[in-house]
C-alpha positions as CSV (number, residue, x, y, z in Angstrom):
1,X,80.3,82.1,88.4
2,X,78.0,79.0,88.2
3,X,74.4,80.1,89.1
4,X,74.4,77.3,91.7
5,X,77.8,78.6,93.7
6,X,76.5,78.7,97.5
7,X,77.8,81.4,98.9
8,X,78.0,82.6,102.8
9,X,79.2,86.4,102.7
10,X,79.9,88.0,106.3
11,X,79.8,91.6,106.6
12,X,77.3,91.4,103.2
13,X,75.3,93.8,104.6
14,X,77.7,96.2,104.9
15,X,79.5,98.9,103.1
16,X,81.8,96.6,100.9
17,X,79.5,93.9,101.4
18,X,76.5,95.4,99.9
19,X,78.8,95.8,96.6
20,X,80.0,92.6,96.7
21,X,76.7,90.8,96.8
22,X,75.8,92.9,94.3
23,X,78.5,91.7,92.1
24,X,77.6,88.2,92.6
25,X,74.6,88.7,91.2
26,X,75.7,90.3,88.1
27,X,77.7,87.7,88.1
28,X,74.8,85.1,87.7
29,X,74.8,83.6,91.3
30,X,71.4,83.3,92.5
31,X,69.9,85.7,95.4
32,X,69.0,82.7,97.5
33,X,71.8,81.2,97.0
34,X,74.0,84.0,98.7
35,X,73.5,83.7,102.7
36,X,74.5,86.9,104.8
37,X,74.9,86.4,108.5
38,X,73.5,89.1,110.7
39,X,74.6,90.0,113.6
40,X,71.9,89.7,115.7
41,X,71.6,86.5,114.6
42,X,75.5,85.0,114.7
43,X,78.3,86.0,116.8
44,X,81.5,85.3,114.7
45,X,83.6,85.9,117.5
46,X,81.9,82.5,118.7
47,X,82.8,78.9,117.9
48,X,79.3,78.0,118.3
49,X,77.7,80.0,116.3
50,X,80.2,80.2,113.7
51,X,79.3,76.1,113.4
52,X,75.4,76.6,113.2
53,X,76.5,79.1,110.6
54,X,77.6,76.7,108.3
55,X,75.3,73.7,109.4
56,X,72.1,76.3,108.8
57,X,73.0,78.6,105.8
58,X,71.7,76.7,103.3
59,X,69.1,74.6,105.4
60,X,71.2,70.9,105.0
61,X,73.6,72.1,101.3
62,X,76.9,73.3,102.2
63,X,78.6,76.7,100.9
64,X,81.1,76.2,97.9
65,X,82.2,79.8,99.2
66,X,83.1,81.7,101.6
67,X,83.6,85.6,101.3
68,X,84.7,86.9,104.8
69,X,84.5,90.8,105.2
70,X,83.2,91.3,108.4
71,X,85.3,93.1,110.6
72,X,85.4,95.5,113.7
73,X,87.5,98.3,112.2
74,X,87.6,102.4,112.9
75,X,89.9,104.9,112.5
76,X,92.7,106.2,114.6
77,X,90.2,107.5,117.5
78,X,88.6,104.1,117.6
79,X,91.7,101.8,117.6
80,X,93.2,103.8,120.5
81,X,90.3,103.4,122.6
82,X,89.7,99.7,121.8
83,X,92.6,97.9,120.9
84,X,92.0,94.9,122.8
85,X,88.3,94.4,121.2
86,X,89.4,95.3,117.8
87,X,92.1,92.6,118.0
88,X,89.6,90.0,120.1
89,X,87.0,90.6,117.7
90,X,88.9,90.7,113.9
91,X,91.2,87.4,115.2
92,X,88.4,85.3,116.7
93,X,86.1,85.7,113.7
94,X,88.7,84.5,111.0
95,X,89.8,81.6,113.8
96,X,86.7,80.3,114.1
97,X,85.4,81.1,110.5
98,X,88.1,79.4,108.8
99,X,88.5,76.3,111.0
100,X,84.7,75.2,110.4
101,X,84.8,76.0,107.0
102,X,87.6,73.2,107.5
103,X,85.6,71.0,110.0
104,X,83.0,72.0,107.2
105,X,84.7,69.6,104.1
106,X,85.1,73.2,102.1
107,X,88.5,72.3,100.5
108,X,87.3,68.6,99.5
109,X,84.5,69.7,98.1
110,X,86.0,72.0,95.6
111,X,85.2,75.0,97.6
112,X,87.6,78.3,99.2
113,X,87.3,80.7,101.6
114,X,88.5,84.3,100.9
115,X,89.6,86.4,103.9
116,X,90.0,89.8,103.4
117,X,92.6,91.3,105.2
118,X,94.3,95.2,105.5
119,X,97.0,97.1,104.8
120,X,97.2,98.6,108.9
121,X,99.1,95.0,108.9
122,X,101.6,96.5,106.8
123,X,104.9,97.4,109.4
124,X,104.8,101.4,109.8
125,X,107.8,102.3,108.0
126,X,107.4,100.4,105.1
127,X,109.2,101.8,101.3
128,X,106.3,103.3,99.6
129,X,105.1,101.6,97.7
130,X,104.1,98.8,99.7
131,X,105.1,95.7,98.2
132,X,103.5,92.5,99.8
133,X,106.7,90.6,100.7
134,X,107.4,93.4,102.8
135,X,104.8,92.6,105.0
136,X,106.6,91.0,107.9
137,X,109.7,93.6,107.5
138,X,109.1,95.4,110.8
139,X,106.3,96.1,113.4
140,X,102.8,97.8,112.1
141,X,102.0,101.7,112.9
142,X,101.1,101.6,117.1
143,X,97.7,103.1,116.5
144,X,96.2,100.1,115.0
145,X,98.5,97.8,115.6
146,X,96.3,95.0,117.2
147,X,93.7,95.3,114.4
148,X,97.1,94.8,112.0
149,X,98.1,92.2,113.6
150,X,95.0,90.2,113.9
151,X,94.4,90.1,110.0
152,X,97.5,89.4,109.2
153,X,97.7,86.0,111.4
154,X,94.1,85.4,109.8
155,X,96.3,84.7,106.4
156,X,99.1,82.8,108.0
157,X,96.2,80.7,109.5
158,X,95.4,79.9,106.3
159,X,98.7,79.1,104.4
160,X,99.0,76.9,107.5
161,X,96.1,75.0,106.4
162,X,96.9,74.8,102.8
163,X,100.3,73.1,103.7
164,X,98.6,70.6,106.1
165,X,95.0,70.4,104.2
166,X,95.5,71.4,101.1
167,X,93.0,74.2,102.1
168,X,91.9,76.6,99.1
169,X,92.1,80.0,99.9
170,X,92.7,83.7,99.0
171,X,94.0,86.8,100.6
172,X,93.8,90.4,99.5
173,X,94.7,93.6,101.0
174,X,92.9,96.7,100.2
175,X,94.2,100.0,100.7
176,X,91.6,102.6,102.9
177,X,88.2,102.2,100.8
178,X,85.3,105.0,100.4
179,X,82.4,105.2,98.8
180,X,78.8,105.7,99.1
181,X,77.1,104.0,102.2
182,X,80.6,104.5,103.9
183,X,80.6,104.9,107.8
184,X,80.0,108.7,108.6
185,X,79.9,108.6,112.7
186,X,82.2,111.0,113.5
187,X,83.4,108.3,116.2
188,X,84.4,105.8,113.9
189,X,84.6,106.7,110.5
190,X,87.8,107.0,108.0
191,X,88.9,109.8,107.3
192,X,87.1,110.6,103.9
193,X,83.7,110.1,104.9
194,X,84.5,112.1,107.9
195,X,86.1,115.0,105.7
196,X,82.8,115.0,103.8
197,X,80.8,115.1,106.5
198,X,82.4,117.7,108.2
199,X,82.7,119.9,105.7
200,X,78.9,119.2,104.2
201,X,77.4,119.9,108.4
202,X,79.0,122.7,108.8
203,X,78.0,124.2,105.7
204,X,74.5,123.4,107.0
205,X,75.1,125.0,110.5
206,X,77.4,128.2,109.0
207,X,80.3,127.5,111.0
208,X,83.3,129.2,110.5
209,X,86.1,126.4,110.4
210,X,86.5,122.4,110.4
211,X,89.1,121.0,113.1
212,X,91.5,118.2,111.4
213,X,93.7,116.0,112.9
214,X,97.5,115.9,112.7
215,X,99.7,117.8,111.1
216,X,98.2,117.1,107.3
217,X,101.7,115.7,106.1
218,X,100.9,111.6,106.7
219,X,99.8,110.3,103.1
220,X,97.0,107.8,102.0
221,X,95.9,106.3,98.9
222,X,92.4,105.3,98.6
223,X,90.2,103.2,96.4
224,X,86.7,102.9,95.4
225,X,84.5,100.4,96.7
226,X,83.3,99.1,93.6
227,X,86.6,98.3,92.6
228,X,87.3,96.4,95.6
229,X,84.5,94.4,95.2
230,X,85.6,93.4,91.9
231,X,89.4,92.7,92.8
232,X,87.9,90.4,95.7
233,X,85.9,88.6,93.3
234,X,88.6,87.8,91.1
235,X,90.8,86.5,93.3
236,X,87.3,84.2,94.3
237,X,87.9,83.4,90.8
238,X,91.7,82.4,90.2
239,X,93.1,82.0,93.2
240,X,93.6,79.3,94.9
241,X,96.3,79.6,97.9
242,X,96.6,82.9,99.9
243,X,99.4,84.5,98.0
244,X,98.8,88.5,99.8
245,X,97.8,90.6,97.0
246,X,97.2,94.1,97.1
247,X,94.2,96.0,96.0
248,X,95.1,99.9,95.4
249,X,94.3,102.2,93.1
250,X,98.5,103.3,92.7
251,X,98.5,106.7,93.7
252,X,99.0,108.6,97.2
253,X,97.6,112.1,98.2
254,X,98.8,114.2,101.7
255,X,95.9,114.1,103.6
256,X,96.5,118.3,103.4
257,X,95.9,118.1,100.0
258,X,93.0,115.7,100.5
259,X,91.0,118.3,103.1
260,X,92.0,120.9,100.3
261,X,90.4,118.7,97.7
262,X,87.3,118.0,99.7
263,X,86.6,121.5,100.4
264,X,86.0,122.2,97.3
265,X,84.6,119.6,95.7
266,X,82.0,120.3,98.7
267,X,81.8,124.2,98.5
268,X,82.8,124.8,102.0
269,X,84.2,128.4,102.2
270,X,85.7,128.2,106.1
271,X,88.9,128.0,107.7
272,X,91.0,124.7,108.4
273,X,92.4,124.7,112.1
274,X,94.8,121.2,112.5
275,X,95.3,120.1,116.0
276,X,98.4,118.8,115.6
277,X,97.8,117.2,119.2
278,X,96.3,114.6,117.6
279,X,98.5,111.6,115.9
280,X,98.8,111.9,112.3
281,X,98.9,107.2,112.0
282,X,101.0,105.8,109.7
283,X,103.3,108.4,107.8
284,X,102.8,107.3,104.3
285,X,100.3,104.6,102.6
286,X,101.0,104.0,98.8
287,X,100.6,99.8,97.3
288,X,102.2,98.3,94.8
289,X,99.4,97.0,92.8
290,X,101.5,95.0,90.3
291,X,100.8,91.3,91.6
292,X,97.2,92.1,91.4
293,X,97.3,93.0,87.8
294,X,99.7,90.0,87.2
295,X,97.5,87.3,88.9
296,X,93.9,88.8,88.8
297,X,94.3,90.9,85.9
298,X,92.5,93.8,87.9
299,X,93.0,97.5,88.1
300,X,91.5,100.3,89.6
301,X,88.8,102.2,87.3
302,X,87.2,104.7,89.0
303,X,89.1,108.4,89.2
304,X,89.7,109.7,92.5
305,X,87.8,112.4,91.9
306,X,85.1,111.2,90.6
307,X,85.0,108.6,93.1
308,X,84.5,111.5,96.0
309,X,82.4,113.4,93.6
310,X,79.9,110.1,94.3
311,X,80.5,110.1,98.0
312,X,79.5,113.7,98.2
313,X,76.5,113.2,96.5
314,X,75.8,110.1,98.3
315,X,75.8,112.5,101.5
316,X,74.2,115.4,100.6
317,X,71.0,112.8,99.5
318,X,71.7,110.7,102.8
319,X,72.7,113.5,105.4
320,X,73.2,112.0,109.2
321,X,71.7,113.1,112.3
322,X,73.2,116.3,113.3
């Protein structure tokens, strides 16, 4: 990327966000020249300060790009008990984000916006694997539904506007990510980080079991954060209207044979209890990944295992409060 590529990354501060920026900078962009809204500072979910974003980013320059992570996302717990926020929240941020980016001059200037979007938008009983013009086939799992939804009007929002103003844009889809720096609260977290920490706390206490969820059947596939980062920068890179394209790394595991696979990559020596009174989500998660090595000429690189071996050690060096 040209060192001088201004560049206003929401979310950068996060978990896929701290990668990305990263990225950019191996990448040659400058530091300065990569502006990371906090939250504290900008509410997305605002029209107003979604416009001082872009007027004060750069003191007076404009962005040439815009990365947009930030979300309000959880796991199954957390979308059942705020589905109306998560969908508030995930819809008014890309609304508002990608109209000012058009009130903004991005697309004259040369410039694109990339909205990152999920695979919960995918309908619930889609074939395995998901293929992305399958997307609108049917209705999305119920749990997280409204999040779903919400994402996936962000990209017809912006196909809209690159029919009317030749708007530049991409859209990609990545499957459930993990890493280190994930989300551990128990509250909120995805379902590996919340495996690991499970597993790793109890170790710590001595406690004779772990409770999972569901039944252990539903299946997930699951990619690495660092190659997410990189598939979203490629599409930053060659794309240029919001064709879905899914990021995966091609493989699906039962999320049985995930706790199984956890355990002992941890060392816990307990008992697994499933409450199978608790929903198991979507039944099975697997992506097609073949568009995204046909137009980004990106692939997964990181090993499943070795992937969690990170996370594990990420942990165990960065334990939370127990």
């Amino acid at each position: 990327m040209d060192p001088a590529t201004r560049v206003i990354l929401t979310g950068g501060a996060g978990f896929l966000g701290r990668v990305v920026t990263q990225k950019l900078i191996d990448r040659g962009v400058r530091p300065e020249h990569i502006f990371i809204p906090r939250r504290a500072d900008f509410d997305l979910t605002t029209e107003a300060d979604v416009a001082r974003l872009y007027r004060n980013a750069f003191k007076g320059a404009k962005a040439d790009l815009v990365i947009h992570l930030a979300a309000e996302v959880g796991g199954i717990g957390a979308n059942r008990r705020s589905p109306g926020r998560y969908f508030f929240a995930n819809m008014a941020m890309a609304l508002h984000l990608i109209e000012q980016a058009r009130l903004d001059d991005l697309h004259h200037r040369g410039g694109k916006f990339i909205q990152v979007g999920t695979i919960c938008a995918y309908p619930k009983f889609t074939p395995v694997p998901f293929k992305e013009e399958d997307l609108w086939n049917g209705y999305p799992e119920e749990t997280n539904a409204p999040y779903g939804v919400a994402k996936k009007a962000a990209w017809q929002m912006l196909d809209a506007y690159r029919l009317q103003y030749g708007f530049a844009s991409a859209y990609v889809l990545p499957v459930n990510l993990y890493g280190p720096h994930d989300n551990f609260d128990l509250e909120s977290s995805h379902v590996i980080p919340a495996l690991i920490r499970k597993c790793i706390d109890a170790q710590a206490r001595g406690d004779k079991e772990i409770v999972c969820w569901g039944t252990g059947q539903a299946s997930r596939e699951f990619l690495y954060v660092d190659d997410a980062a990189e598939g979203i920068l490629r599409a930053a890179e060659v794309m240029s209207d919001p064709e879905p394209i899914n990021l995966g790394a091609g493989f699906e595991i039962k999320i049985k044979d995930l706790v199984d696979l956890i355990v002992k990559l941890t060392g816990f020596k307990g008992a697994i209890t499933w409450d199978t009174t608790k929903p198991d989500g979507q039944p099975r998660r697997q992506l097609s990944v073949d568009r995204a090595a046909q137009r980004l000429g990106w692939r997964a690189q990181v090993s499943f295992e070795e992937g969690l071996k990170r996370t594990i050690d990420w942990y165990r060096a960065n334990p939370s409060p127990r």
